[in-house]
Structure formats: C-alpha cells, structure tokens
VEXBALUM-697642 format. One record per atom (N, C-alpha, C): chain; x, y, z; residue number from 1. Coordinates in steps of 0.05 Angstrom, whole numbers, plus 5000, padded with zeros to 4 digits. Example, Ala and Ser with C-alpha at 12.3 -4.5 7.8 and 13.67 -1.06 7.14 Angstrom:
A,5264,4886,5156,1
A,5246,4910,5156,1
A,5264,4934,5156,1
A,5257,4955,5142,2
A,5273,4979,5143,2
A,5258,5001,5157,2
***
This chain:
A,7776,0949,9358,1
A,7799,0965,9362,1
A,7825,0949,9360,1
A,7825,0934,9352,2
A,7851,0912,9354,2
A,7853,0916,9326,2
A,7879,0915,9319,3
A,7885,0918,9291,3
A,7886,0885,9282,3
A,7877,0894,9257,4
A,7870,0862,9237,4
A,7894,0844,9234,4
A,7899,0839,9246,5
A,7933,0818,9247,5
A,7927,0796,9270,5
A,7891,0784,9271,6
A,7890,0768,9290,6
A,7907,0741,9297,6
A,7903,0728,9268,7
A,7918,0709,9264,7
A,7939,0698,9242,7
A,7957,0687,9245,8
A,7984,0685,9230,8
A,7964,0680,9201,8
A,7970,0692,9174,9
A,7963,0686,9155,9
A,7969,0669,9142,9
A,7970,0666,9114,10
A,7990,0652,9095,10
A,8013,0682,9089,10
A,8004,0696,9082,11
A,8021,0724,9071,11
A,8045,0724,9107,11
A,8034,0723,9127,12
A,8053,0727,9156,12
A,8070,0707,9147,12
A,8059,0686,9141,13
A,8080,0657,9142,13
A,8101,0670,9120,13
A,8091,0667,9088,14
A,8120,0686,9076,14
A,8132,0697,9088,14
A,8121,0718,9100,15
A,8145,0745,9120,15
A,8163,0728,9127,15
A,8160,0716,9148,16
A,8162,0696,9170,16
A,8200,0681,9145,16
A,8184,0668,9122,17
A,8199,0642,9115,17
A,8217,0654,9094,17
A,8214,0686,9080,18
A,8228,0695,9075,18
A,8247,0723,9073,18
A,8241,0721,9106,19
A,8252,0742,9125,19
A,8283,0741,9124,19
A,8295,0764,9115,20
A,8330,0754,9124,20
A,8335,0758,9154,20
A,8321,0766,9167,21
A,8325,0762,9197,21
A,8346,0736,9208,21
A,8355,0739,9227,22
A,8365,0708,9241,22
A,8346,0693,9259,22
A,8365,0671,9272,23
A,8344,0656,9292,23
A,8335,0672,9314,23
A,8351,0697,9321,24
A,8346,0707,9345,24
A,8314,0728,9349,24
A,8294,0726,9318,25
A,8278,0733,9323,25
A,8255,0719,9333,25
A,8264,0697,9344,26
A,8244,0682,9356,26
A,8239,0680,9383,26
A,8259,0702,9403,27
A,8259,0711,9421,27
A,8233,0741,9431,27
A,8219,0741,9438,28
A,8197,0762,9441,28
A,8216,0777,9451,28
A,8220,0778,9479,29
A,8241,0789,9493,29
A,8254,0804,9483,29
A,8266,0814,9463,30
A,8277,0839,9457,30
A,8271,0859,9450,30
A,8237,0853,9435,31
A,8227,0877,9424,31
A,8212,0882,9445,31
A,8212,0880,9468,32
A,8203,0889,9491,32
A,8209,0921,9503,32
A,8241,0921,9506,33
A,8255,0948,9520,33
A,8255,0964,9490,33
A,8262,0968,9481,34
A,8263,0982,9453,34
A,8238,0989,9442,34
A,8211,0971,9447,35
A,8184,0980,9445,35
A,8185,0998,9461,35
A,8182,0995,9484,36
A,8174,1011,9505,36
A,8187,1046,9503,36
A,8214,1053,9504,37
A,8231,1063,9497,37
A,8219,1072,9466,37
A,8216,1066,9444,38
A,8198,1071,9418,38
A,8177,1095,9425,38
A,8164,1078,9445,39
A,8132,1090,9456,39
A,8136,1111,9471,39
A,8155,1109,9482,40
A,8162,1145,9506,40
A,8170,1160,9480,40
A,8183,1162,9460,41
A,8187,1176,9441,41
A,8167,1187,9422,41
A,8155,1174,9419,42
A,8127,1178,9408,42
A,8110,1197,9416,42
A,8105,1189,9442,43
A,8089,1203,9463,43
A,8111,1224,9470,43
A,8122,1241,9468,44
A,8133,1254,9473,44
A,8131,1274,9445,44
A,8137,1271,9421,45
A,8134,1277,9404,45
A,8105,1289,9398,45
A,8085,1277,9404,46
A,8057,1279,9397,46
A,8050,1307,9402,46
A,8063,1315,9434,47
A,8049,1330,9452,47
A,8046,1370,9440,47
A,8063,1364,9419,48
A,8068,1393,9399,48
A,8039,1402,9385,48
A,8030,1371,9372,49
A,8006,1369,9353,49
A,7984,1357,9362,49
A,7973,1356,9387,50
A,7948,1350,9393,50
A,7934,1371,9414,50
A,7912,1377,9409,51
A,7890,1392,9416,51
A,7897,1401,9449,51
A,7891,1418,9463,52
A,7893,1415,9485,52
A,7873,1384,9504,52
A,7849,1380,9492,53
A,7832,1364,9496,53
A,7840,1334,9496,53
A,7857,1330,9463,54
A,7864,1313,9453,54
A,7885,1292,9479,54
A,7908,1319,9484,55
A,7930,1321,9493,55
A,7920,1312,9524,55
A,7900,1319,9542,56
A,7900,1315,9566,56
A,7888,1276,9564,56
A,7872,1271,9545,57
A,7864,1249,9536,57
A,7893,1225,9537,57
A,7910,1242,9520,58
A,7932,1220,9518,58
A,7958,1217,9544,58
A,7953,1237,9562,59
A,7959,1239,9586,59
A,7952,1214,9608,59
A,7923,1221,9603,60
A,7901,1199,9625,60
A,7911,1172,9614,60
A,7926,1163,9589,61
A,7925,1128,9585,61
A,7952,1121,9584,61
A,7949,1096,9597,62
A,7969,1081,9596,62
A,7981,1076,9575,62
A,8001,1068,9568,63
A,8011,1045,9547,63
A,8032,1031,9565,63
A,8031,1003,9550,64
A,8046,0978,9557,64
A,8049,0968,9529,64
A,8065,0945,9537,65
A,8072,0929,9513,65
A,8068,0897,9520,65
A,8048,0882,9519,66
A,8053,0850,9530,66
A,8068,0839,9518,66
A,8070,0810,9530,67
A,8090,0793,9512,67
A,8066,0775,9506,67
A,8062,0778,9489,68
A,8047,0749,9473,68
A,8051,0742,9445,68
A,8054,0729,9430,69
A,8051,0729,9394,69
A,8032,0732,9389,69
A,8012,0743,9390,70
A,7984,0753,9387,70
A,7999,0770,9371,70
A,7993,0785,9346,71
A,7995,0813,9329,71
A,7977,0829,9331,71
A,7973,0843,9361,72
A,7948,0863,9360,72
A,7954,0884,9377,72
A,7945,0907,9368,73
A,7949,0928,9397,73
A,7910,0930,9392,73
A,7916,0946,9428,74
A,7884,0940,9441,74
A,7891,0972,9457,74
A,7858,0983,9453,75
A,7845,1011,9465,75
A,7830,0998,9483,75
A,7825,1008,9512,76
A,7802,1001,9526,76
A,7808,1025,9536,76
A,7781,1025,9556,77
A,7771,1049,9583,77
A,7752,1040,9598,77
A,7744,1052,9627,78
A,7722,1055,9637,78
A,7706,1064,9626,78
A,7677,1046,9615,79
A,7666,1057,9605,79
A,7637,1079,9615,79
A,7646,1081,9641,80
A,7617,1091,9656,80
A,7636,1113,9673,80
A,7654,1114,9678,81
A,7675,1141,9686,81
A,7692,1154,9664,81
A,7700,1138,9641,82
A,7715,1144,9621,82
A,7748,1149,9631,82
A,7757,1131,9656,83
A,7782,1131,9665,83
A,7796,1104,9661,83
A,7808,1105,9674,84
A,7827,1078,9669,84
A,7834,1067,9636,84
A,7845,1091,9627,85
A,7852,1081,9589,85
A,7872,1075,9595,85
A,7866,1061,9570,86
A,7905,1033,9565,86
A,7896,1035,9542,86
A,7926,1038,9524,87
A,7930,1025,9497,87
A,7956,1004,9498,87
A,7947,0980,9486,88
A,7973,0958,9495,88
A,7977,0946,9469,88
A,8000,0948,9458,89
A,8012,0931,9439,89
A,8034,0914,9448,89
A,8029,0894,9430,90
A,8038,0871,9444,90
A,8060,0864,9426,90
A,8082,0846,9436,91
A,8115,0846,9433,91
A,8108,0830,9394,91
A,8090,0812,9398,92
A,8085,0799,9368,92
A,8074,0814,9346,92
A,8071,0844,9353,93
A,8058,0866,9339,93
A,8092,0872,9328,93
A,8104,0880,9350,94
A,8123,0890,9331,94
A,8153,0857,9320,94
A,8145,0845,9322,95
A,8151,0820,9310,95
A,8151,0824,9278,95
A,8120,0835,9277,96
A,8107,0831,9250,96
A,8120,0857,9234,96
A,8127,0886,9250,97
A,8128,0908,9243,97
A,8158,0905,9219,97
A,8178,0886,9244,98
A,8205,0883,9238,98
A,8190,0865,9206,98
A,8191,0850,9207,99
A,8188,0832,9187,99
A,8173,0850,9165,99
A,8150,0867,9166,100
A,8141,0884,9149,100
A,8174,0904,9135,100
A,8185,0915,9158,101
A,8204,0929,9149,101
A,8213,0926,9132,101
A,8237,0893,9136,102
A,8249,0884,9127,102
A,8243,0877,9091,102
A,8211,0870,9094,103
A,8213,0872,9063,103
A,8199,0894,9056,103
A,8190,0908,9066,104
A,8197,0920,9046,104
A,8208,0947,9042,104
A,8230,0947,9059,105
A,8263,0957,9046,105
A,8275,0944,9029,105
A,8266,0933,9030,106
A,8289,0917,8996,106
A,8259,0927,8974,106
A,8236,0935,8981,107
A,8226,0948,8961,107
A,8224,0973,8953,107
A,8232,0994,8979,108
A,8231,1017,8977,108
A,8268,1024,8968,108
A,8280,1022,8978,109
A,8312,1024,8984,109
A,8327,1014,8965,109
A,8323,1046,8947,110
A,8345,1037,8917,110
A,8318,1028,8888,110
A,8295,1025,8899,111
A,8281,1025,8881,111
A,8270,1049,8862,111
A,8255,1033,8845,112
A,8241,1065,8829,112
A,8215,1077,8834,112
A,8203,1091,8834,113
A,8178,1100,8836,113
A,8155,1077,8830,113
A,8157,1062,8800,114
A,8142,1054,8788,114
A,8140,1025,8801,114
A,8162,1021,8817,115
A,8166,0997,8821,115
A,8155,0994,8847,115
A,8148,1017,8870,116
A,8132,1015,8887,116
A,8108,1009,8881,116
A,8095,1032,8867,117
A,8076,1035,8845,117
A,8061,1010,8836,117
A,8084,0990,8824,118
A,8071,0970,8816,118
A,8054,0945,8832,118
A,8083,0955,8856,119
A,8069,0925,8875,119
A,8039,0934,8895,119
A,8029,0958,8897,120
A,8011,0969,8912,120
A,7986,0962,8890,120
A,7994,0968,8858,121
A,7982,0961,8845,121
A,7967,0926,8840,121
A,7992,0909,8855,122
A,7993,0883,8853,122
A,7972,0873,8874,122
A,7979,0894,8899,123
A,7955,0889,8923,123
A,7934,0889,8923,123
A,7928,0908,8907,124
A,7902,0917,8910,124
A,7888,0904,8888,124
A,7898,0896,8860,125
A,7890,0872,8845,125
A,7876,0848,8854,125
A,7901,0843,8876,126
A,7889,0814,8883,126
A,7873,0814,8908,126
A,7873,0834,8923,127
A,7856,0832,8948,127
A,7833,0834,8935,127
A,7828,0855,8911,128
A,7796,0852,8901,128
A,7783,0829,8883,128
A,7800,0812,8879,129
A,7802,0789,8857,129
A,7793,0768,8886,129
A,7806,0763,8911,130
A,7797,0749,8936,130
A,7783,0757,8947,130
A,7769,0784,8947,131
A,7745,0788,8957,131
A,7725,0775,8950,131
A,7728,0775,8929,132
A,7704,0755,8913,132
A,7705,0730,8910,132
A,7734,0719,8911,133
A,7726,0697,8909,133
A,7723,0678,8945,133
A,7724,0700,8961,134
A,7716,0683,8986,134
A,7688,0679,8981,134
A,7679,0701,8974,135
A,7648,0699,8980,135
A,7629,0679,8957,135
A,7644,0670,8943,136
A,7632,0641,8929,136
A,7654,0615,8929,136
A,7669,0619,8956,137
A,7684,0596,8957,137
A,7702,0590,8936,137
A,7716,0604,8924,138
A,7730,0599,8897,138
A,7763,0601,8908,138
A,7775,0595,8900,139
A,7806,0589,8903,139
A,7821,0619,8908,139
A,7836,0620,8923,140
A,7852,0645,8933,140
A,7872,0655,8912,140
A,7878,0676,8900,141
A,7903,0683,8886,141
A,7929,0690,8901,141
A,7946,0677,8887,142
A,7972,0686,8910,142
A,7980,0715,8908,142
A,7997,0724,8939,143
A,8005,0746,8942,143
A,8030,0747,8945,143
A,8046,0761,8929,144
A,8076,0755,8928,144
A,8082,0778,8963,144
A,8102,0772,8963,145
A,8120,0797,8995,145
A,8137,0816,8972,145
A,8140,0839,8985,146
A,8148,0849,8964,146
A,8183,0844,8958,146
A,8194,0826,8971,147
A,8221,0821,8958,147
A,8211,0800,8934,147
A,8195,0776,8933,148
A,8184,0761,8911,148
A,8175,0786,8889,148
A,8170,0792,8894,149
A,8143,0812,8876,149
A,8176,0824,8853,149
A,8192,0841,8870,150
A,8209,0863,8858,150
A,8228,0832,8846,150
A,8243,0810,8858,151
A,8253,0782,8844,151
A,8244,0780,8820,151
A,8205,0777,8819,152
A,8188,0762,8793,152
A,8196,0783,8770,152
A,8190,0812,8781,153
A,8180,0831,8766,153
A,8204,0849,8751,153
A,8229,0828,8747,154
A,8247,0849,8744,154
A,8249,0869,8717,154
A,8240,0865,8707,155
A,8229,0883,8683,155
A,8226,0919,8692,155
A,8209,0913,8723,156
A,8204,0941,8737,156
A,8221,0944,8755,156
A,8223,0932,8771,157
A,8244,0933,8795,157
A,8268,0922,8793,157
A,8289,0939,8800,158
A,8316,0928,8802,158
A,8328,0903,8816,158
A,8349,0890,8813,159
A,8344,0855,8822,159
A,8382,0873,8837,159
A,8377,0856,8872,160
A,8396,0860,8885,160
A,8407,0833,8894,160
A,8435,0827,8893,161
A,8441,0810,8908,161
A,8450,0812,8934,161
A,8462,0838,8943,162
A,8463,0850,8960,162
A,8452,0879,8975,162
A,8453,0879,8993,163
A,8440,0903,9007,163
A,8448,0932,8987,163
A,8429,0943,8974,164
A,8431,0955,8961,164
A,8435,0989,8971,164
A,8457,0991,9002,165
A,8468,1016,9016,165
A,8482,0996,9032,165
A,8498,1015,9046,166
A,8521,1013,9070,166
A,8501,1000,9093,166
A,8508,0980,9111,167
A,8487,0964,9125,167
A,8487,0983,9148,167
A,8502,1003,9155,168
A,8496,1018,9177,168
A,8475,1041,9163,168
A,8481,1052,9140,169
A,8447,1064,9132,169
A,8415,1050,9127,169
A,8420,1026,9122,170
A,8411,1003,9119,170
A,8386,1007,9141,170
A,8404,0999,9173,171
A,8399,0996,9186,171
A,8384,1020,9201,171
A,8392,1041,9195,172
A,8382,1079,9199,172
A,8359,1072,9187,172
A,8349,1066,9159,173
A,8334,1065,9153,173
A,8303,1051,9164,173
A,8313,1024,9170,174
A,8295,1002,9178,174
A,8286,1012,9205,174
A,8304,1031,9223,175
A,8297,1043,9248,175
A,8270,1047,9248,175
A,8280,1073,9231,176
A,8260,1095,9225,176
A,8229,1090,9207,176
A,8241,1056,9192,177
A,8210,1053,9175,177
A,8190,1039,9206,177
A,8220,1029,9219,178
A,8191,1008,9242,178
A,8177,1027,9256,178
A,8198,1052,9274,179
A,8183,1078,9286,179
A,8167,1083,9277,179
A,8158,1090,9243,180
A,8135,1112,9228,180
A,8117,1093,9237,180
A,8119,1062,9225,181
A,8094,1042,9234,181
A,8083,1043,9259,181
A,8098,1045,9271,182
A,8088,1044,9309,182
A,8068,1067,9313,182
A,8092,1091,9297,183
A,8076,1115,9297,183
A,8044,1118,9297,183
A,8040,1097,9277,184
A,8015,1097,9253,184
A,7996,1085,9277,184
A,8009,1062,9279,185
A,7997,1043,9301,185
A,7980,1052,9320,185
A,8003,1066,9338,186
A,7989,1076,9363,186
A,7975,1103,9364,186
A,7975,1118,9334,187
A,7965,1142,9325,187
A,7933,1127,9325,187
A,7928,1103,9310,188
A,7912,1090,9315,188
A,7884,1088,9338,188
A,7901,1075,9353,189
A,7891,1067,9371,189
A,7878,1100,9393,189
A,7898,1115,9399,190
A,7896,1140,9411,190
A,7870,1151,9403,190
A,7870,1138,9372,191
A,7842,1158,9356,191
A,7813,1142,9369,191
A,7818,1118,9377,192
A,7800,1105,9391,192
A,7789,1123,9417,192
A,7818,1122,9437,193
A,7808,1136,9459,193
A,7794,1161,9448,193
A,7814,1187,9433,194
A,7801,1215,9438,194
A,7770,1210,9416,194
A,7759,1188,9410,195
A,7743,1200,9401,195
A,7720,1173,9420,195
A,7725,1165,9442,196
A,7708,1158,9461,196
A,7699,1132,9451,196
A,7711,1114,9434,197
A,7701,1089,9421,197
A,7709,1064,9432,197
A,7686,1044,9430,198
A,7694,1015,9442,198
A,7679,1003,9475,198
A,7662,1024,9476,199
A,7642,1008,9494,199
A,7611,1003,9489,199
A,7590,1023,9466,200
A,7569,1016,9459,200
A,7565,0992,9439,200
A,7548,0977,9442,201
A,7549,0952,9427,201
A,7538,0962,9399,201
A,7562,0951,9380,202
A,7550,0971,9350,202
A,7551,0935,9334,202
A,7535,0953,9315,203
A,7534,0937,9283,203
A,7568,0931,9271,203
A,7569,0910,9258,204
A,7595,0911,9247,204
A,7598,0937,9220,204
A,7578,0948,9214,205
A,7578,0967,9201,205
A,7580,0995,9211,205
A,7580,0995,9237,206
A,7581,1017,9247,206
A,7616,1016,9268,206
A,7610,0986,9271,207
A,7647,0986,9281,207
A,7670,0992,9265,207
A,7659,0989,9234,208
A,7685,0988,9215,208
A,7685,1018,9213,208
A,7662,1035,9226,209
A,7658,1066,9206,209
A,7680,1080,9240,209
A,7672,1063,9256,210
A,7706,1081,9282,210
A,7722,1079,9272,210
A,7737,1047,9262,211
A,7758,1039,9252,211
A,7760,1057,9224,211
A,7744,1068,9212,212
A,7752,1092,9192,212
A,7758,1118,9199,212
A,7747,1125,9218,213
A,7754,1157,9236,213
A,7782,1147,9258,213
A,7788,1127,9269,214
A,7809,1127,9279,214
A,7836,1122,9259,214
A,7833,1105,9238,215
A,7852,1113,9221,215
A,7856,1130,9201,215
A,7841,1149,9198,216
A,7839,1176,9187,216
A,7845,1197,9213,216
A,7842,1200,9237,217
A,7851,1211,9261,217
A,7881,1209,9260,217
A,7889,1181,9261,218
A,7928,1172,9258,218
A,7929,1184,9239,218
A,7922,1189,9206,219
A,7943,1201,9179,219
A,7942,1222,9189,219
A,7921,1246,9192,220
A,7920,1270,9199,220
A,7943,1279,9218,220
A,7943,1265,9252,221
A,7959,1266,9261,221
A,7995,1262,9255,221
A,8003,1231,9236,222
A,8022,1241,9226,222
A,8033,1258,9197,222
A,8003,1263,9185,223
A,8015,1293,9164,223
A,8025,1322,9187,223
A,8014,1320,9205,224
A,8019,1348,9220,224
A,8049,1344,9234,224
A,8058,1311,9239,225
A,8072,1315,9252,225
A,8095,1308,9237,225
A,8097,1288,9226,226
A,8117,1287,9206,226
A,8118,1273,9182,226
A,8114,1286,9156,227
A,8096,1276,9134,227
A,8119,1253,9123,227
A,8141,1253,9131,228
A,8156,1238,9118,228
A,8155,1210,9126,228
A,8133,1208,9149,229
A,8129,1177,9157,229
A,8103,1168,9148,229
A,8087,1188,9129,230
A,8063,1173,9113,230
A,8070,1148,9099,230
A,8092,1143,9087,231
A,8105,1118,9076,231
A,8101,1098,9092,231
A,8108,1098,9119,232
A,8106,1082,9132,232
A,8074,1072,9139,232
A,8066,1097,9146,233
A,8025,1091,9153,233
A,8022,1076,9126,233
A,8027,1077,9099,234
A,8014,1074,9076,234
A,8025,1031,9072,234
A,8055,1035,9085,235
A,8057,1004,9084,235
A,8035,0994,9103,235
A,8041,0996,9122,236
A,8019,0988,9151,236
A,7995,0979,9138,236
A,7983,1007,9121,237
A,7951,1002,9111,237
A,7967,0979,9082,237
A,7977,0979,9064,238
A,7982,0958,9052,238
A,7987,0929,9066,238
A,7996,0928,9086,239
A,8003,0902,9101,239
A,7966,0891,9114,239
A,7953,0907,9121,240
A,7926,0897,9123,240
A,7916,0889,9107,240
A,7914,0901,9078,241
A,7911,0895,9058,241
A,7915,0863,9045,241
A,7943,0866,9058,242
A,7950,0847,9036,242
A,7934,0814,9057,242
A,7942,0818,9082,243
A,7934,0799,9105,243
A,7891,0791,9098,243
A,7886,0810,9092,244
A,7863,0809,9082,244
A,7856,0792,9064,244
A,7873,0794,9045,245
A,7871,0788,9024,245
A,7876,0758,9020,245
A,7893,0755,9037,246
A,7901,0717,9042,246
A,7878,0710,9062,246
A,7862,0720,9070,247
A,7853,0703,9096,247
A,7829,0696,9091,247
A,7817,0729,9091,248
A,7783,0732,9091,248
A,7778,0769,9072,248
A,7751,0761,9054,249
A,7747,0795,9049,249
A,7737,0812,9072,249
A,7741,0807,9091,250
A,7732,0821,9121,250
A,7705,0839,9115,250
A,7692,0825,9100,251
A,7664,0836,9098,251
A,7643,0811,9116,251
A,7650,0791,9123,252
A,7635,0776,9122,252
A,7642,0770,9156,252
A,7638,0786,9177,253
A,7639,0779,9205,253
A,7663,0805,9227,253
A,7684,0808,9200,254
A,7704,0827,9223,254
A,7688,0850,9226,254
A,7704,0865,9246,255
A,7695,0887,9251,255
A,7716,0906,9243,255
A,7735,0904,9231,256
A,7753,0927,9212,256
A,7742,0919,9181,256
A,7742,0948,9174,257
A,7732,0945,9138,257
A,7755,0932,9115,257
A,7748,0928,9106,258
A,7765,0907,9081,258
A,7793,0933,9076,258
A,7808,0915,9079,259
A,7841,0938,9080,259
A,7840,0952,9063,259
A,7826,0945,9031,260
A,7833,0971,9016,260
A,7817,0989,9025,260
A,7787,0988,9033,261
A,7761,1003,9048,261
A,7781,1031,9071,261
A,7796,1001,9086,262
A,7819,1024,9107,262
A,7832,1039,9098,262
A,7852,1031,9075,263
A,7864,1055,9051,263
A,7851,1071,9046,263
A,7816,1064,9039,264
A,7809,1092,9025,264
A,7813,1119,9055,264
A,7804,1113,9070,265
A,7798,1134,9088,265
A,7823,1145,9099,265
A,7850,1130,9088,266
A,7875,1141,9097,266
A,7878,1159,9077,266
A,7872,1149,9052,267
A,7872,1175,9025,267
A,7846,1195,9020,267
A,7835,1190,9031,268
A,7818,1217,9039,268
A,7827,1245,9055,268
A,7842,1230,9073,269
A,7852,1247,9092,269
A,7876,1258,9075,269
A,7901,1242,9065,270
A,7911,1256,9042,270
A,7900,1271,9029,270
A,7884,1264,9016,271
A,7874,1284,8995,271
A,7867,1312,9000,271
A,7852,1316,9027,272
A,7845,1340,9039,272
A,7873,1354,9040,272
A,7897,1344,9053,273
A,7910,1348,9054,273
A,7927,1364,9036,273
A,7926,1349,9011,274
A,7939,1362,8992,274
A,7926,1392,8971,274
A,7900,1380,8981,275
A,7887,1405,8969,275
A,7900,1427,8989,275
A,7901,1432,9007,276
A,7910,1455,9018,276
A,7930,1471,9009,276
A,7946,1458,8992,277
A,7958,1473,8974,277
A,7992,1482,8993,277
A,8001,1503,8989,278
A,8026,1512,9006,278
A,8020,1521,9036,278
A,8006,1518,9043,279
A,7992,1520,9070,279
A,7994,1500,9085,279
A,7994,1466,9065,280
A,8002,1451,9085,280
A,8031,1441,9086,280
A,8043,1433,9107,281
A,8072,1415,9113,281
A,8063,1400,9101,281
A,8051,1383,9097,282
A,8056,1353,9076,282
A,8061,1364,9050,282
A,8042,1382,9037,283
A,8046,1389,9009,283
A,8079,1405,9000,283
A,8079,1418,9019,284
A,8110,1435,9020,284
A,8131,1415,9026,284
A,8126,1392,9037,285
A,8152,1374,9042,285
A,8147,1354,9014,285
A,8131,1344,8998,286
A,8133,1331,8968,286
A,8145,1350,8954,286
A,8142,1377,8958,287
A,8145,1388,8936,287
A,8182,1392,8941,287
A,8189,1398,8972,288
A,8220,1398,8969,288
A,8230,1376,8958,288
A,8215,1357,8965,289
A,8225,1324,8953,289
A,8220,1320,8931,289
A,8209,1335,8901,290
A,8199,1327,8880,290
A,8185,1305,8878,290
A,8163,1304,8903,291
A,8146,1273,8896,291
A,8121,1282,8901,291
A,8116,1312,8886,292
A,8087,1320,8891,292
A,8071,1301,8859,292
A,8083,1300,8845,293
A,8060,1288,8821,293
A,8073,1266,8819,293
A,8087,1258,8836,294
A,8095,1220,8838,294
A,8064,1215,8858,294
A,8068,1227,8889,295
A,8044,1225,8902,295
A,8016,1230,8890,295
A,8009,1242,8884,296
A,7978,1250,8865,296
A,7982,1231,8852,296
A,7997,1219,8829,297
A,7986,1188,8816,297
A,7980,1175,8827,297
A,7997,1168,8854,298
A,7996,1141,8867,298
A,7970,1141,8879,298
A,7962,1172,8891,299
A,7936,1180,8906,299
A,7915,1167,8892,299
A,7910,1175,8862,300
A,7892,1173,8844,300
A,7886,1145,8846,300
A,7912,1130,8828,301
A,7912,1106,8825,301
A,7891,1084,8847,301
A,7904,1097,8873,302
A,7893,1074,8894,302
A,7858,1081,8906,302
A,7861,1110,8894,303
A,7828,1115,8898,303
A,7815,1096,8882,303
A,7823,1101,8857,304
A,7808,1082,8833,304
A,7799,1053,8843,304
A,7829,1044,8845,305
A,7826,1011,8858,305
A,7804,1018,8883,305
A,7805,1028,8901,306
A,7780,1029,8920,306
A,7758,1031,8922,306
A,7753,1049,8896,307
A,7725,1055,8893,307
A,7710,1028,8875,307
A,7729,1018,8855,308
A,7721,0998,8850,308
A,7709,0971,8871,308
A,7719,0975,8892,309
A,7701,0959,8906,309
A,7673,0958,8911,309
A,7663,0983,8908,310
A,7642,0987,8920,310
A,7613,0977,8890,310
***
C-alpha cells in the first residue's frame, strides 16, 4: 500500500537538479500546514460521491501527514476489529508532488496536444526497453523530465524561455495540478481501506492485483468527482512509470505492478467510462472541452504500449 516512490531514483534526482524551485524547498516544514489543510479539502469534497458504506469507511480513518523524506503514503487498520484506520502521507510525498508539478507545467502549460502525446509516448518506450533490460542486466536507457524532453524535442514542443502565462496564473495552475495529485493519491490509498486490503499475507501477484483495484477505485472516484483532475491522476501514474523505469521493472520482488501495468488499470477504468457515452460527466466534460478524440488517441495509444508488455 505504500506508493512506489520508496527510494530517491535517478529520474527523483533530475526533478530534484532541475527543479526551478529555490533553496527553500529543502525545508519539510512547509508542506506540512498546507498538506494538512489540502487533505480537509479533499475529504470534504469526497463526501457528495461515495457510497453510504464507502463514506462511513472514510469517516472511521485518520489522516496525518509525517515529516520524513521518505516519498510514501501508507493505509493500515486493525486487522481483527477492522478499527483504528490511518492513511498517512508523508511531507517528502508532497516534496516529490511539487517537483512533479513543476515539470511538468512547463509541459502541459502552453503546449500542444502532440507534445504531451509525445513524451508519454517517450515513457512508456523506455520503461519497456528497461524492463528488459533489468532482467538480463543490460544498461539502463535514459529518461528525460519533461522540461529536457519538450528542450530536446523542439521540433514537437514549443521552446520557452520564460514562464509561458502571468506567474500569478502560473501559480493557480501548479495549485490545482499538486491538489488533483493528492487527490489521486489519497483516492488511492482510501481504495485500500474501503476495499478491506493489507493484512492477509498475499503473493506479490496477488498484492499488485489490490494495488490494481485501489488505483482503478481512485480514477473512478475522481471521474465522478471531478474529471478535470484525471490529468493530474494520469501524471502521478506517468511519474511511477517513469521512477520504474530508472530503478527496477518492479516485476522482480515489489509489490506494486510495473507502472505502465498501473496505467493499464487506470485506462480501463477510463475506458468504461467513456463508453458510457452522454450519460457520463467525464465524457460530457471532453466533449465541452473538444478533447473527446484528442483523449481516445491518447487512450488507445497507451493501451497499445501496455499490452505490449504482456
């Protein structure tokens, strides 16, 4: 139940070295009150779109926020009363969230379709190109961040020297991409508790198949609640991805499935989704936004890359 961000990667270290952040993010301490504060919002929000069952579930648990640089949020419970739930994410979780943001708003913000497009395309290339080659010891391919990626690639992506909006929308923006992530996050984890997971001793094959119903539980939850932060769930699951992809093919010991594996089951849940046709809020909100057959490519596209794993 801990999300795959155990340890600083090579891909964290980029974030990290080509973060425009200042020195002051080396302070934990701030994303402390503002997490917390994040998390009453959240949970407050939820309470429209979950089950009555669901809803008394997310009642009974705690949330906190520790301070540690650890990048993990954690589900537990009693497992023989089924009381005392906590979900705790910790201050170095959203360390990583900011730093996710940050790049990639300079990939989303002012870019083009294709140019998203491309670098998800770039991910999922090379995470399947390092799957394989962990497992015969062969040399790692590099993973650009996506400010390098949109820099290399200018052919597709536009090249900024400056913040490419007013730094007070800028900054509206980056809010709202770290919120959707948190969203995703602790949509996550929640899917742990309501669906009673994390105390029988399972197979790593059977741990990664929770870790597929709890992050298919989170997309569901935020298509109902607000589809315009799937962007954000979709970086989240790209940022595992990509962490994956530098470290280990997480086939060989973790207990979360290989990040694109985690994508597929976030686009499954899309997919259902969109079949529903004008019935559902996600499909009615692409379609006000003209990004119903931008989304279906991108859907397609990353099924393809996934299934190819198998």
């Amino acid at each position: 139940m801990k999300t795959h961000i155990a340890k600083l990667s090579v891909f964290t270290l980029l974030f990290i070295s080509f973060s425009a952040f200042g020195e002051e993010i080396l302070d934990l301490e701030e994303y402390l009150g503002p997490t917390k504060e994040t998390i009453r919002q959240i949970r407050s929000e939820w309470h429209s779109y979950l089950t009555p069952s669901q809803l008394k579930i997310e009642e009974e648990t705690s949330f906190s926020v520790r301070m540690s640089w650890n990048s993990n949020g954690y589900s537990s419970r009693n497992c023989r009363t089924n009381e005392n739930r906590k979900i705790t994410i910790t201050a170095g979780q959203m360390f990583m969230l900011n730093m996710l943001s940050e790049n990639q708003m300079w990939l989303l913000a002012g870019q083009s379709e294709q140019c998203f497009t491309a670098y998800l395309d770039h991910v999922s290339d090379v995470f399947s190109q390092n799957s394989k080659a962990v497992a015969y010891n062969n040399q790692l391919t590099p993973m650009f961040t996506p400010m390098l990626f949109a820099h290399r690639y200018h052919g597709t992506c536009k090249q900024f020297s400056q913040l490419p909006m007013p730094q007070s929308q800028w900054s509206s923006l980056q809010e709202s991409f770290i919120k959707a992530s948190l969203r995703m996050l602790l949509s996550h984890e929640l899917g742990h508790q309501v669906n009673n997971h994390g105390c029988k001793k399972l197979t790593n094959s059977e741990s990664r198949e929770q870790e597929a119903k709890a992050d298919s539980f989170a997309v569901n939850l935020i298509i109902k609640q607000d589809p315009a932060d799937i962007l954000g769930a979709f970086a989240l699951f790209t940022f595992w991805s990509v962490d994956g992809a530098m470290t280990s093919s997480d086939e060989f010991g973790n207990t979360h499935p290989a990040g694109l594996r985690r994508l597929r089951s976030a686009l499954d849940a899309v997919s259902h989704e969109l079949n529903k046709g004008k019935s559902s809020k996600f499909y009615n909100y692409l379609i006000k936004n003209d990004k119903l057959v931008y989304f279906k490519e991108l859907v397609d596209m990353l099924h393809k890359k996934t299934e190819a794993l198998d």
